[in-house]
N, C-alpha and C positions, 0 to 999 in steps of 0.2 A: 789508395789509402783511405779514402773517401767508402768504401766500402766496408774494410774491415773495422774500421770507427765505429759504424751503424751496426756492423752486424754486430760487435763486441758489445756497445749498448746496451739490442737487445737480449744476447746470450747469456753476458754477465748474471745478471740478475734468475734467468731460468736455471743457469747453471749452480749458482748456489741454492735452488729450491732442488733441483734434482739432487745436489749434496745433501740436504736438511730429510728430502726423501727418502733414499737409501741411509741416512744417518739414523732412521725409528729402528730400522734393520739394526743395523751397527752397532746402536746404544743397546737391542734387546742381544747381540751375540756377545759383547763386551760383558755384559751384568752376567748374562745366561753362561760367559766361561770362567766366574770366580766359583760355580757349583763345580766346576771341574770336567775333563776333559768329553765323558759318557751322555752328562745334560748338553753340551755343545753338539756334540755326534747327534743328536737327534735332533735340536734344534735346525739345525745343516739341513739334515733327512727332510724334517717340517719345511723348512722355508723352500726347498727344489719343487717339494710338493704342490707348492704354494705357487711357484712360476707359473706351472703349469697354465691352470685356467687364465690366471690374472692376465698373466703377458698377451696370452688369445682377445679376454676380453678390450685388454686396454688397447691392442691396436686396431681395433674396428673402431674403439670412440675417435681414435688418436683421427678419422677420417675428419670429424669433424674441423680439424686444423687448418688443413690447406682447403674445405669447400667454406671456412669463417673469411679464411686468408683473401681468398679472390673475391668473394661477395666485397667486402673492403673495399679492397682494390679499385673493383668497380663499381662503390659509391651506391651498391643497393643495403640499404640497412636492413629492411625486409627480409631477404634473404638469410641473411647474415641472423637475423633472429629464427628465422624457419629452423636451421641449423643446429644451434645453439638447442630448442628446445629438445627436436628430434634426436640428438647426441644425448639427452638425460632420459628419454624415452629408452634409447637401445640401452643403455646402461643398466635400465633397472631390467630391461626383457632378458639380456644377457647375466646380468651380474647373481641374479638370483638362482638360477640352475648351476650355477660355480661355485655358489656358496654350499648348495646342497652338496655337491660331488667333496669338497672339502671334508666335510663334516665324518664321510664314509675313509679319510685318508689312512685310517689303522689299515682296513681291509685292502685301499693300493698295493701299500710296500709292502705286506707282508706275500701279499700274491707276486710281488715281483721281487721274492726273495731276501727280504730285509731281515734279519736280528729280531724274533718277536722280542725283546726287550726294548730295542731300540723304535721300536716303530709304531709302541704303546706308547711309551712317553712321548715320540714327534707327533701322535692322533691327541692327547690332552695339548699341546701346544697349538695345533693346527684345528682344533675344534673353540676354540677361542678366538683366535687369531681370524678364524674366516670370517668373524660376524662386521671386522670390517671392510669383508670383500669390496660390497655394491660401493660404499660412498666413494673407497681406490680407484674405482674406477672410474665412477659422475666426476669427481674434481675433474679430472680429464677434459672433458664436455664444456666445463666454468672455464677452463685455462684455456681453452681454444678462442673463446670466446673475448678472455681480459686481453690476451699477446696480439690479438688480429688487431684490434686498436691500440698496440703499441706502445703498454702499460705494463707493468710487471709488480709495482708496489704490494698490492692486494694476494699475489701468489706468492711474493716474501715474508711478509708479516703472517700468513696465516700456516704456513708452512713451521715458520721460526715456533711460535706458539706451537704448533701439534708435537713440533719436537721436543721442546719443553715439558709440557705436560707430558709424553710418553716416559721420558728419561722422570720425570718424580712419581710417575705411578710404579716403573717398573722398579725404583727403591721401596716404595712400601708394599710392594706384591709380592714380588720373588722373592726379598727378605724377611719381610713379616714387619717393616716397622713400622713405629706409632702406634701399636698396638693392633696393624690392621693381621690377619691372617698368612702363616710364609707357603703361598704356594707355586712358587718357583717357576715350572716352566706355562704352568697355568696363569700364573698370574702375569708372564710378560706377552701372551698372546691377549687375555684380557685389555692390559694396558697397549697393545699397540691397535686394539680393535676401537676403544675408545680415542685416541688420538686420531687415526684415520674421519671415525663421525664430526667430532671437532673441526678438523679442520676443513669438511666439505660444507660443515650448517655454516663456520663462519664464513667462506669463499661465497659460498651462495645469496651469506643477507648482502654481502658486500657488493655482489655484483647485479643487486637488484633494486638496491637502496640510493648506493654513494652514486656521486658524479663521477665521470658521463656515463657510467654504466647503467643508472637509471632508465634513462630517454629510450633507451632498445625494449625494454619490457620484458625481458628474456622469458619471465615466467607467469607473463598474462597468458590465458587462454591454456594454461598449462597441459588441461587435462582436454583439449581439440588437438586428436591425430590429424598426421601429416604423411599419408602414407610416403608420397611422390619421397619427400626427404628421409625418411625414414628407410626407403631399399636404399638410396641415394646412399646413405651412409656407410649399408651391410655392403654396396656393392663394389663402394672404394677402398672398405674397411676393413672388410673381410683377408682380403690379401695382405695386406698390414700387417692382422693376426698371425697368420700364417707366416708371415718375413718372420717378424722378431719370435714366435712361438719354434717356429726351428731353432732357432740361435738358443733361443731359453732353454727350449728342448734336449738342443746339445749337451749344456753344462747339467743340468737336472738329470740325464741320462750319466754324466760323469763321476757326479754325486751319488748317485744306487750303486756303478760299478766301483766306486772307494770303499762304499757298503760292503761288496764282495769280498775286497782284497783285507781291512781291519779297519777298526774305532778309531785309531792314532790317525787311518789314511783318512778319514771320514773327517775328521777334525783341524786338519792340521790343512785340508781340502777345501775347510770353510774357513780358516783363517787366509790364506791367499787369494780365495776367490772373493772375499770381504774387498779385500782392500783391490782388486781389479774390481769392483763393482763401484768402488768410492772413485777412482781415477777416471773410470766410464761414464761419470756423471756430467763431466764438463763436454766432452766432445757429443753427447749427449743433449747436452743442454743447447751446446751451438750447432745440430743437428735442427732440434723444433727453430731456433733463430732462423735456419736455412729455409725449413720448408714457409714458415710466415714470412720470410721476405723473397722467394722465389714466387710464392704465391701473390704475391700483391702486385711483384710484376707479370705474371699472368694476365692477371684481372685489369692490369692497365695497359695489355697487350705490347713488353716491353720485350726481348727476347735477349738481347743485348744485358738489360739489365738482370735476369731471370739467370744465364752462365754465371754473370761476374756474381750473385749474391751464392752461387752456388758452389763456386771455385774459392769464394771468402775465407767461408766456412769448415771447408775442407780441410784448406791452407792450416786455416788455426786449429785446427782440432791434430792435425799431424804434429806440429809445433808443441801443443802441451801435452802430446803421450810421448811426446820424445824427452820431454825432464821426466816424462814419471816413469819411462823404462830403464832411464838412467839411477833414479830413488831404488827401485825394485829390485837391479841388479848391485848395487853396492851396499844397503842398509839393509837386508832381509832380516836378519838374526831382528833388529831393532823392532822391524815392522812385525813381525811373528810374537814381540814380549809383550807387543803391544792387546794380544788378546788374552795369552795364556801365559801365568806365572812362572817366568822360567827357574825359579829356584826352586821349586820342585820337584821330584825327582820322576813323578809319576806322570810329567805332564813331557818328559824327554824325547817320546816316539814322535806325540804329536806337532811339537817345534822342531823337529827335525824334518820332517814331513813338508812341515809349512815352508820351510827356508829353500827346499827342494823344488817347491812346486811354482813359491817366486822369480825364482832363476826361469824357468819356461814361462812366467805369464812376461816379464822383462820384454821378451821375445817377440810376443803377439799384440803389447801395447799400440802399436803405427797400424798392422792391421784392423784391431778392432775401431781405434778413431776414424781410418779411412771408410770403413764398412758402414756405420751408424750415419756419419756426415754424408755420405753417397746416396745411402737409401732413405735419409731424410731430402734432401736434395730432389730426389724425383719424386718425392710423395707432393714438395710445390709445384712439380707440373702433373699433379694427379695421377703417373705413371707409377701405379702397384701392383701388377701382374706381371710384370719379368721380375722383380725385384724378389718376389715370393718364389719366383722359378728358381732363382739365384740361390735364395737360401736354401732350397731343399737341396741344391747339387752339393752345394760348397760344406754345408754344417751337415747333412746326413750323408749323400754323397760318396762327400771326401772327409769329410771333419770322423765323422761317426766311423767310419772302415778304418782310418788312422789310427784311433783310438783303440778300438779292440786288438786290432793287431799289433802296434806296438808295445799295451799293457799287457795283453794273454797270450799272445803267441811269441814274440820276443822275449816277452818276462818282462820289462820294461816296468811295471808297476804302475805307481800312479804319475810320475814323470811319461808314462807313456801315453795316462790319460789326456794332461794336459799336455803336450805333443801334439796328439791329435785334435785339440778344440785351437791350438796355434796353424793347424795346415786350415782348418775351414775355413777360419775367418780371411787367414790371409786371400783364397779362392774368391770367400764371398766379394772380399773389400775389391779384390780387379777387375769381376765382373760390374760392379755396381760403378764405380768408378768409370768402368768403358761404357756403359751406357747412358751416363748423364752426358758425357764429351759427346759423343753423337746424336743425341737427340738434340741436345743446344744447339748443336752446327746445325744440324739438318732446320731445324728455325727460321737459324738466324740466314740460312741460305733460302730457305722461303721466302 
């Protein structure tokens, strides 16, 4: 019990920042579907688009976590700063050729077959939107940094704030008010690009300023390369990218083939997969709680404690997708009004669409929590190369062959998309799952 107290602690708090995170999203799809159903369909398009790089980038930073988590551990602060800077280093090396590839995102989807109507307006969304690639991804780096010393205040408040400000820019932008200009899907990539800088200059003064964040320096010497940490990070990191960039990969890939199938699927696609993206935040968030406290017992050579913080976390993340598979499966109509008008008559396909596609996500909730808590789990014992093997089986595999064949060759539609993002995950979450159980035995029998 003694366990899940601490991990709860820590998770609590990441996990409402990962809500407040996916909430800039949320608040820009909520505003972005009172324009009606065609602005959402692209906005959807824009944001898959948008996975792409980001989810690569941010899990190479995300390496920075568990090599903050054991320096910790092990009482080198040094380290622990080495870390810290080289993780805002990879961010900018990485984040800025992502940003670039953004900017080109008209020319992606229309090559892989998108609606040139719909994939002109998701290029003005997504050419604003990118310019807050790089800071998306440096918080990262900051938040390795605050949770390894076992603080979370500084990533709630500045979090809370960026969501603030997004949801009052994206009323005077997309609408035009106070007199400011109404330019709709422009102006909420605008506004969620400004909340993004926001919230990494304030994470930043704070964890450079306040106590005890000060004493580390994180950003003396700022501009002295470290190469040794620097591969250190691409080399833990990389596979990271690659884990969760399958996974991303999958759903971004399901979103083009809704593209295929009609506007109503494309929308009604982004409204379900919303609200699986908001549920995913807490098992999520008590995923990074796992790898920073698997990590710290690492670093204090505890192995004993390393299973039990890892089997915690697990435990609780299965626990609360089990009330939110139960939400998904009896409230859909409610959860679906909740983006688009349903007294409308034109908004019919794509509430229909959405309430279909919640009944299958109901389904894959236990998987997806087992999968995230698993593969954060061995990122605290630095284990990211099976992990990345896992994902390419399970989400392209099996996830991706599921999918096509039960949406185009069955006919299955987009029930048969999501179908097949339900078979990956569940693959991934047992592989991941049998691999932390063994490696911790094998440990603790060392």
């Amino acid at each position: 019990m003694v366990e899940f107290r601490q991990t709860l602690a820590l998770a609590g708090p990441l996990a409402a920042v990962q809500i407040g995170q996916i909430a800039i999203q949320t608040a820009d799809t909520i505003m972005i579907g009172r324009l009606g159903e065609a602005a959402l369909a692209a906005a959807a398009l824009g944001f898959s688009m948008f996975t792409i790089p980001f989810f690569l980038c941010l899990g190479i930073v995300m390496a920075a976590a568990p090599l903050a988590a054991q320096a910790y551990g092990a009482r080198q602060a040094r380290e622990m700063r080495r870390v810290v800077r080289q993780g805002l280093w990879v961010s900018v090396a990485i984040g800025i050729p992502a940003t670039l590839f953004l900017m080109a995102s008209e020319t992606w989807l229309i090559l892989i077959g998108q609606q040139p109507d719909l994939a002109q307006e998701a290029g003005i969304y997504l050419r604003s939107f990118a310019i807050g690639m790089l800071p998306a991804v440096a918080v990262f780096a900051l938040r390795a940094f605050i949770t390894a010393l076992n603080r979370t205040a500084p990533i709630v408040w500045s979090m809370g704030g960026a969501l603030a400000l997004n949801v009052f820019l994206n009323w005077l932008l997309i609408y035009g008010n106070w007199g400011f200009p109404r330019l709709e899907l422009l102006g909420a990539g605008i506004a969620s690009a400004i909340a993004n800088w926001a919230m990494f200059i304030g994470l930043c003064a704070w964890a450079s300023l306040a106590r005890p964040y000060r004493k580390f320096h994180i950003l003396g010497r700022f501009w002295r390369p470290d190469w040794e940490k620097f591969r250190a990070i691409f080399a833990i990191g990389f596979p990271i990218g690659i884990t969760i960039l399958m996974e991303a990969g999958m759903f971004a890939v399901s979103a083009f083939a809704m593209g295929w199938i009609s506007v109503e699927a494309v929308a009604g696609h982004q409204i379900a997969l919303q609200w699986a993206a908001i549920t995913f935040m807490v098992p999520l968030g008590l995923g990074q709680a796992a790898t920073v406290r698997v990590g710290h017992a690492v670093g204090r050579q505890d192995p004993v404690g390393a299973r039990r913080a890892g089997w915690a976390a697990i435990a609780l993340a299965v626990c609360f997708m089990s009330g939110s598979a139960v939400t998904f499966w009896t409230i859909p109509e409610w959860l679906a009004g909740a983006f688009l008008d349903a007294d409308n008559p034109d908004n019919v396909g794509a509430l229909t669409q959405a309430i279909a596609f919640l009944g299958v996500a109901a389904i894959f909730q236990l998987f997806d929590g087992m999968q995230v808590s698993g593969a954060a789990a061995l990122r605290g014992l630095s284990d990211t190369t099976w992990p990345m093997i896992f994902a390419i089986i399970g989400y392209w595999g099996i996830g991706l062959s599921v999918m096509m064949t039960f949406a185009f060759v069955l006919d299955w539609g987009g029930v048969g998309l999501w179908s097949g993002l339900a078979a990956g995950l569940a693959v991934a979450a047992f592989l991941m799952l049998r691999r932390f159980h063994y490696l911790t035995r094998d440990r603790l029998a060392a």
